[in-house]
N, C-alpha and C positions, 0 to 999 in steps of 0.2 A: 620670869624664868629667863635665864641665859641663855641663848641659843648653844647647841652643843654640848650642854651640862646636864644631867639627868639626875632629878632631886631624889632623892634614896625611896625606895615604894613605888614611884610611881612609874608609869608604863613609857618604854621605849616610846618616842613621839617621829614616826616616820615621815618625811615630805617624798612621794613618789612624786617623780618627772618619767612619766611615758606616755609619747603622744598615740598609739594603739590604743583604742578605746578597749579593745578585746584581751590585749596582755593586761592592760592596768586592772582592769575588772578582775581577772586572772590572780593579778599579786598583792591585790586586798583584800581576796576571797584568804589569800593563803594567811597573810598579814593578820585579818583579824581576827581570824578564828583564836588568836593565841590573846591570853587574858593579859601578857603581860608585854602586850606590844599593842601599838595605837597607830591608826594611818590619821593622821591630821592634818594633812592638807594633799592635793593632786593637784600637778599642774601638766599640760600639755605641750606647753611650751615654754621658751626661757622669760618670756620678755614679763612674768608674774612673778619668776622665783623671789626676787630681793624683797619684794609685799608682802610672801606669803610664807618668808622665814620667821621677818619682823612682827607679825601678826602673829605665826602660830608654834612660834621657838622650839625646832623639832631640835633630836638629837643626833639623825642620823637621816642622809639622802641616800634612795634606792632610785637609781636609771639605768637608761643603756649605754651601753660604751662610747658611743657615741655621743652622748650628750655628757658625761663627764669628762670628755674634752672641752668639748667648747663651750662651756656653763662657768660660771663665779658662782659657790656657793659660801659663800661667808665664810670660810676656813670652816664648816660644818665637814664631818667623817663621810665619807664618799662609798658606797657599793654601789660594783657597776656592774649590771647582766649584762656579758658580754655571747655574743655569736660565732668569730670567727679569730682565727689566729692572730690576723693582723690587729681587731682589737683587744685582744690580749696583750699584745705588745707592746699598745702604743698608752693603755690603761696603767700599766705597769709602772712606765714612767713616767705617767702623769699624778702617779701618788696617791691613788686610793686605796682608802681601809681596807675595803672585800671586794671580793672576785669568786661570783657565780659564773656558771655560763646557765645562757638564757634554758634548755633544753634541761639542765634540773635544777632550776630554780625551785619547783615544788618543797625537794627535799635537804636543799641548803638554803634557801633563803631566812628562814626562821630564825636557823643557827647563823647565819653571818651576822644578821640584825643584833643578835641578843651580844654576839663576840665583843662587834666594832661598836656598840655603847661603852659595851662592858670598860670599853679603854684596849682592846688587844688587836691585832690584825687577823686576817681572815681568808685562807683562800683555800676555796673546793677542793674537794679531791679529786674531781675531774678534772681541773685545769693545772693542778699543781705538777703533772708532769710536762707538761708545756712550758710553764717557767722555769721550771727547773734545764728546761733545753736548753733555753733562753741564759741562764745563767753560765751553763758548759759552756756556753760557746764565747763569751767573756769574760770567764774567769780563765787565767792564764794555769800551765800544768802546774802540779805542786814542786816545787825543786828540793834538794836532797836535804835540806836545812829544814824546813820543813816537818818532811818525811820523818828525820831525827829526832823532831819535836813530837809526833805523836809515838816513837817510841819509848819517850821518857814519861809518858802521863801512865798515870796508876791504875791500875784495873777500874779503881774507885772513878776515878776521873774521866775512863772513858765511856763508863756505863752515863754519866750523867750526858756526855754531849751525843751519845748516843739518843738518849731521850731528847734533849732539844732540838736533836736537829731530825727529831721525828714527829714535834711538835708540840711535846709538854710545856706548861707552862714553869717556871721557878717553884712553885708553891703545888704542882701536880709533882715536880720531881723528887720534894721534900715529904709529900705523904703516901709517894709509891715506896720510897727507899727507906723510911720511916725514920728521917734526918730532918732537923729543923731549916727555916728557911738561910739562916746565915749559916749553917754549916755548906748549902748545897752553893749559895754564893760565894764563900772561900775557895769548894772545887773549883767554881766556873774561873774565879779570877784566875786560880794560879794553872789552866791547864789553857786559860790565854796565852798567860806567861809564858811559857813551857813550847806555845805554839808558834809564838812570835807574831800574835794578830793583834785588833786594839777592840775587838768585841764581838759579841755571841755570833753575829750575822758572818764576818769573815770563817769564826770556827765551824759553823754550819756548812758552808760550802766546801770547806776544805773536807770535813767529815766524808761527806759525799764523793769531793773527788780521789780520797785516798780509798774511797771502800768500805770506810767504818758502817756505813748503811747505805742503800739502795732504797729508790722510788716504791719499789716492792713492797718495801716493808712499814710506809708509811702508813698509821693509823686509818682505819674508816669513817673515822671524824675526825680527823687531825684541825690543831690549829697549829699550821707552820710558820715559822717567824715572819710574814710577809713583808712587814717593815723593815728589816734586815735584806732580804732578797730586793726590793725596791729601790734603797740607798746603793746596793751593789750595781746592779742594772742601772741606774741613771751616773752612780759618779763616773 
């Protein structure tokens, strides 16, 4: 098996890195209990991880924020339980798939695991208003060109990036609106267009800062384009 690739059937292959004997115990209790998730390997510290990839080709790494800094994991999908703001911060752009915070891990860690295989990005809805702070205070205001641009998008087209930038996926957008998938992809291209951006992640932020939706209204499981918010945040 390839590390990082997940053969169609079979269970999520977890590597936990947490040196707490008592959290790790903690998030394999939570881990395994799920049929279609597997912890197959734990390590304590870095100096095992590159052994114990090669040996046990997981799909997906679960640590602390802290150690998805300073860890090489194979270019494997990264979720970090993180604790405090500043590791939020600095996880952000370091480029991980998911973002728990350590304190409910219980009740996202499941869903990040199953998200970030899945191939999607992934972040709590406890921490999602913290990046998104992160985000205001680096994305510059919208200017009136702009502005102009989302008054020319169609009712059609603002109901869809309403939904993305609330965290639907392409294919949740296409079976709420009852629209196939290349129809709801022609909306997104042309309300690009219309916006003057060069993809979904810039239209999401601008959504947000013109007003089109608010933190509020984000989903109770949302999955937010994290990888979009990410690229933002570090370019």
């Amino acid at each position: 098996m390839v590390p990082g690739v997940r053969t169609s059937g079979q269970p999520c292959r977890v590597l936990l890195y947490e040196g707490n004997e008592l959290v790790r115990a903690g998030v394999v209790s939570i881990l395994e209990a799920e049929p279609d998730i597997s912890v197959v390997a734990e390590a304590i510290n870095g100096g095992a991880i590159g052994a114990l990839i090669r040996r046990h080709a997981p799909n997906v790494v679960v640590c602390d924020g802290e150690a998805a800094l300073r860890s090489v994991f194979a270019e494997l999908p990264v979720i970090a339980m993180c604790e405090s703001s500043e590791e939020l911060d600095h996880v952000v752009r370091a480029g991980v798939r998911g973002i728990v915070l350590r304190s409910d891990a219980r009740r996202q860690l499941v869903r990040a695991v199953r998200e970030v295989v899945a191939g999607n990005a992934y972040i709590a809805p406890s921490a999602a208003g913290y990046i998104l702070d992160l985000l205001g205070a680096r994305i510059p205001a919208v200017d009136p060109v702009v502005s102009r641009g989302f008054d020319m998008l169609t009712a059609r087209e603002r109901e869809v990036l309403r939904m993305i930038a609330l965290g639907f996926s392409t294919a949740e957008v296409a079976g709420t609106l009852c629209r196939s998938r290349a129809t709801i992809k022609s909306h997104i291209s042309h309300l690009l267009a219309k916006l003057g951006v060069q993809d979904r992640g810039q239209a999401i932020v601008l959504a947000y800062r013109v007003g089109l939706v608010s933190v509020g209204e984000m989903r109770s499981e949302p999955r937010p384009a994290a990888a979009d918010f990410c690229a933002v945040l570090s370019g």
